[in-house]
Phi, psi and omega in degrees: 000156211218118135315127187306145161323141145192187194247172191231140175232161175241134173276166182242004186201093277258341177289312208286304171302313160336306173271309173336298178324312197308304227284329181241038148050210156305002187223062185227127159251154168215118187259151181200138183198174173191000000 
């Protein structure tokens, strides 16, 4: 299977993710690993 495209942001601060979710809404996912 060949993945959907998407784009990837790395936050540099749990604020910086906040917004980011805010600014792209729903089709804002959050990956987390390590």
């Amino acid at each position: 299977m060949i993945p959907a495209a998407f784009d990837y942001v790395r936050a540099g601060s749990a604020d910086e993710a906040i917004s980011l979710l805010a600014e792209h809404g729903d089709e804002a996912k959050v990956l987390a690993g390590g």
